[in-house]
C-alpha positions as CSV (number, residue, x, y, z in Angstrom):
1,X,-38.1,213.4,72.4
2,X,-41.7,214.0,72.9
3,X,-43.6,213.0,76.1
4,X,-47.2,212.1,75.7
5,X,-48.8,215.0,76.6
6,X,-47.0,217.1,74.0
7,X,-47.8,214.8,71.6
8,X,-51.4,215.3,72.4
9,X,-51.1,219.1,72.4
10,X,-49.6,218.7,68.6
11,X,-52.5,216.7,67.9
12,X,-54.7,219.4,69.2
13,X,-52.8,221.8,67.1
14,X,-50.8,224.7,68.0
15,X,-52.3,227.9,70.0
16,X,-50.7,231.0,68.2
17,X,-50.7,234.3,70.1
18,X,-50.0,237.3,68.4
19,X,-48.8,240.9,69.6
20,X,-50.4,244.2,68.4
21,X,-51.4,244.9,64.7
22,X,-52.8,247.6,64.7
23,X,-53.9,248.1,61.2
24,X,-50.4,246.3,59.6
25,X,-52.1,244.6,57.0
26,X,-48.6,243.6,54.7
27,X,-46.4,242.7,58.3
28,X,-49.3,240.3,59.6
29,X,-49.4,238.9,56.3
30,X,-46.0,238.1,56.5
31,X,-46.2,236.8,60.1
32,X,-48.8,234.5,59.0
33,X,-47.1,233.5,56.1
34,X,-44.2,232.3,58.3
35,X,-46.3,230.5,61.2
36,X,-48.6,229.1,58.4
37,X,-51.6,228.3,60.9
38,X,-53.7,224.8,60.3
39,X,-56.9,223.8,60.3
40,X,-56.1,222.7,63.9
41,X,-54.4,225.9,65.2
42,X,-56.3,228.5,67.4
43,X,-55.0,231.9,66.2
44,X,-55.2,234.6,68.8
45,X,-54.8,238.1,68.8
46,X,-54.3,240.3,72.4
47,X,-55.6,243.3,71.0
48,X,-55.4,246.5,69.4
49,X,-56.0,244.4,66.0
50,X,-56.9,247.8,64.0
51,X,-56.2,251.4,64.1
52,X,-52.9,253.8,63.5
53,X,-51.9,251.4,61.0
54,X,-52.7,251.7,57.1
55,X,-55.8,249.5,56.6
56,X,-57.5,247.7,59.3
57,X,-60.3,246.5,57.0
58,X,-57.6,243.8,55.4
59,X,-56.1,243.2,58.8
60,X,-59.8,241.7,59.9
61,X,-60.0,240.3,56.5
62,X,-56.8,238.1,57.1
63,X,-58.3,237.3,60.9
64,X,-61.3,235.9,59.5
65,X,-59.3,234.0,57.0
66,X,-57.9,232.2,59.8
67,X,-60.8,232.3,61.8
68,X,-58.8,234.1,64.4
69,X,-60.6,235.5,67.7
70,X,-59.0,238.6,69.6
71,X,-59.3,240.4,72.9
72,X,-60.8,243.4,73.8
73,X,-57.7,246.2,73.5
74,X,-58.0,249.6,74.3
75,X,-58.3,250.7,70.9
76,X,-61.3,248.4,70.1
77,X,-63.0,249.2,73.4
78,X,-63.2,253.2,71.9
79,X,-64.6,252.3,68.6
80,X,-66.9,250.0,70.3
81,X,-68.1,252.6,73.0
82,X,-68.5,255.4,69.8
83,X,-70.3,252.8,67.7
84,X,-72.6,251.2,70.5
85,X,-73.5,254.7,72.4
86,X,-72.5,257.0,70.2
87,X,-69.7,258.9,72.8
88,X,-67.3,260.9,70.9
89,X,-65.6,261.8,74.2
90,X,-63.3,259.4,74.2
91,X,-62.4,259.6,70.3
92,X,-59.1,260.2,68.9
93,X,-58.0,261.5,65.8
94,X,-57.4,258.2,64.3
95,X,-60.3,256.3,65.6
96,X,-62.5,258.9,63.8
97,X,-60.1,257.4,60.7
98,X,-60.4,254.0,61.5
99,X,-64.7,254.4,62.4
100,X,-65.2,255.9,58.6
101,X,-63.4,252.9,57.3
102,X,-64.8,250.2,58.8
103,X,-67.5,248.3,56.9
104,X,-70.5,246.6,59.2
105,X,-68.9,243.1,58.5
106,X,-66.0,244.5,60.2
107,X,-68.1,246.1,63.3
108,X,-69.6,242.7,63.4
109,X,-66.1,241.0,63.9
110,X,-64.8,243.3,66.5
111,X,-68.3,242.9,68.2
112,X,-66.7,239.7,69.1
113,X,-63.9,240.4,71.2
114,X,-63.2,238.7,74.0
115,X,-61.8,240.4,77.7
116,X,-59.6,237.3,78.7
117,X,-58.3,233.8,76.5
118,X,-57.9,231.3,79.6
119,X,-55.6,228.5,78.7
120,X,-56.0,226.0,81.1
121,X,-53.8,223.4,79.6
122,X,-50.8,225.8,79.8
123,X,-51.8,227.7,83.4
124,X,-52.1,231.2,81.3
125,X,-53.9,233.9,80.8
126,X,-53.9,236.4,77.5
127,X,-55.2,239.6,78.3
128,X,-54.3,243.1,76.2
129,X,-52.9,245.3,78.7
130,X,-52.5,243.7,82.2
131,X,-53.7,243.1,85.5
132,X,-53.4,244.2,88.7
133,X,-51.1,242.3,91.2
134,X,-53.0,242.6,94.0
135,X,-57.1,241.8,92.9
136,X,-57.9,238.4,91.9
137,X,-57.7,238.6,87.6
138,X,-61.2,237.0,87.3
139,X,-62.1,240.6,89.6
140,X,-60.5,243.1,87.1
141,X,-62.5,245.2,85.0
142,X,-62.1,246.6,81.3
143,X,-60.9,250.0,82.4
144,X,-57.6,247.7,84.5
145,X,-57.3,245.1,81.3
146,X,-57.4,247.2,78.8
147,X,-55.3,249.7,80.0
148,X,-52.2,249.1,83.0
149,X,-48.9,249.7,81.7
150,X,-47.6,250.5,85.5
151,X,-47.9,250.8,88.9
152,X,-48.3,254.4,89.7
153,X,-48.0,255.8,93.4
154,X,-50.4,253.6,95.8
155,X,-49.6,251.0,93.5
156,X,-52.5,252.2,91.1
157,X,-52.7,251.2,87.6
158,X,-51.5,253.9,85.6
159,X,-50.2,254.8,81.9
160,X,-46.3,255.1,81.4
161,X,-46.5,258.5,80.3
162,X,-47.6,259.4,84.2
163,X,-45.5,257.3,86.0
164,X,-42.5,257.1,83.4
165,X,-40.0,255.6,85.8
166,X,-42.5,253.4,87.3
167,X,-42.1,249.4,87.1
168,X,-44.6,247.3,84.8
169,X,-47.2,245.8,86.4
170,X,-45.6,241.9,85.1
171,X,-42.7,243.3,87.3
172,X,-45.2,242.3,90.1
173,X,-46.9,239.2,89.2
174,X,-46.3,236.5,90.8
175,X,-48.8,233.6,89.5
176,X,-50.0,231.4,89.6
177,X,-51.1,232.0,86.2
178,X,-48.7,233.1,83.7
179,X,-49.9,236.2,81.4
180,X,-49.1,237.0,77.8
181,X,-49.6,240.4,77.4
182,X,-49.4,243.4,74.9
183,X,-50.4,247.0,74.9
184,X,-47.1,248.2,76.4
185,X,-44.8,248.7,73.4
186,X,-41.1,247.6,73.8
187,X,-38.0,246.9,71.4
188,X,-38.2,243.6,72.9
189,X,-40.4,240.3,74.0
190,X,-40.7,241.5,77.8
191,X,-40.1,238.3,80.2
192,X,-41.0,238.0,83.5
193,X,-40.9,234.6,85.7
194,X,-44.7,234.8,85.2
195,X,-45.7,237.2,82.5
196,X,-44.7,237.5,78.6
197,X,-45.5,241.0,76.3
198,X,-45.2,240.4,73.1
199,X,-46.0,244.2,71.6
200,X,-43.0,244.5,70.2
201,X,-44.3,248.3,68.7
202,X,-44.5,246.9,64.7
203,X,-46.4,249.6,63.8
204,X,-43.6,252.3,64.8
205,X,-41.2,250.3,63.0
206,X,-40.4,247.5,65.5
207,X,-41.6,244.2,64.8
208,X,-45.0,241.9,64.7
209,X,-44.7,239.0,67.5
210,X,-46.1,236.1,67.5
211,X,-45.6,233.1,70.7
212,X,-46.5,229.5,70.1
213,X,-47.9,226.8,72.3
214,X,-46.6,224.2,73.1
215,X,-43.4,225.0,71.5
216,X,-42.7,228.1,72.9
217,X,-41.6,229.4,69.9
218,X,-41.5,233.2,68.9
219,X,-41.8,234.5,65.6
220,X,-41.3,237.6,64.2
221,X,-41.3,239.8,61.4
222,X,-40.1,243.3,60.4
223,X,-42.7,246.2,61.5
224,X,-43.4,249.0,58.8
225,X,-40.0,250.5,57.3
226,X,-41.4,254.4,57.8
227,X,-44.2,254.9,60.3
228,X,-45.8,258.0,60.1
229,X,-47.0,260.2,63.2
230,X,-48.8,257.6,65.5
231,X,-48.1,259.2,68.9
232,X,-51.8,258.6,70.2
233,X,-52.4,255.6,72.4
């Protein structure tokens, strides 16, 4: 049975939290099909919404449709940085792709993002990449959120492909906030005591997570069925 405060959670509608897109226009549809989102749901996204998928102008086309918000992912952060200063230094092949693609309504959209959801009523935190264990999270910069996978030596955050044996950084956390996460692509939802990731690598044929609050629930559908060459990250 329901205690009260659950109740009034319901009421409030459901906070759904969804794992990396990037650019899987069909497989969101499908998750969102499946989670069918209200008019009192929050739909939020950690990240990496667009790129090295097929067509991430209909993947912000179905966030709007929900009037979804996302965060600030590493992937979004480069487009924004060529768009807003013009540096190509940071480009990849497929974010030159993705920048030719993207119409101004869409520019407008990712313009948007956010660095951290806080949501207090649940004691968490959804950020794209991660955070440091030791620093404060409200102290943590784009350059740390956007992009710890591990700890490297010194406990520096790091990329797996440096450290490849190194722990995560949720290995670490300890609270008191928990943290859903993405970024860091697995086969499977990555639990820790205080930390969730939910990229669960759809667009390299895994699958497209999604967690619900209060319920807890995850949901999930098929990735894409033959993923061409996306080794950038």
């Amino acid at each position: 049975m329901l205690n009260l405060q659950e109740i009034r959670q319901l009421e409030n509608g459901r906070i759904i939290i969804i794992g990396d897109v990037h650019g899987c226009a069909i497989q969101l549809q499908q998750l969102l099909d499946r989670v069918n989102p209200g008019k009192n749901d929050q739909v939020l996204f950690v990240g990496d919404l667009v790129n090295k998928g097929p067509d991430s102008n209909s993947v912000i086309d179905l966030a709007k449709t929900v009037n979804a918000r996302c965060l600030m992912g590493n992937h979004e952060r480069r487009l924004l940085r060529y768009r807003r200063q013009g540096d190509v230094s940071a480009l990849k092949r497929l974010d030159v792709a993705t920048a030719l693609r993207l119409r101004k309504s869409d520019w407008a959209y990712l313009d948007e993002c956010s660095d951290v959801f806080v949501l207090p009523e649940y004691q968490t935190l959804v950020v794209h990449a991660g955070f440091l264990p030791v620093i404060p999270w409200q102290q943590q910069d784009l350059n740390i959120i956007t992009e710890i996978q591990v700890l490297g030596e010194d406990g520096v955050p790091a990329r797996r492909t440096q450290f490849p044996d190194a722990a995560l950084w949720a290995d670490y956390w300890q609270g008191p906030e928990f943290v859903i996460f993405g970024h860091t692509p697995l086969k499977e939802v990555y639990r820790q005591p205080f930390a969730l990731g939910i990229d669960t690598g759809c667009v390299y044929g895994g699958k497209l997570t999604a967690f619900i609050f209060p319920e807890g629930r995850i949901v999930q559908v098929n990735g894409r069925k033959k993923p061409d060459d996306f080794c950038e990250c």
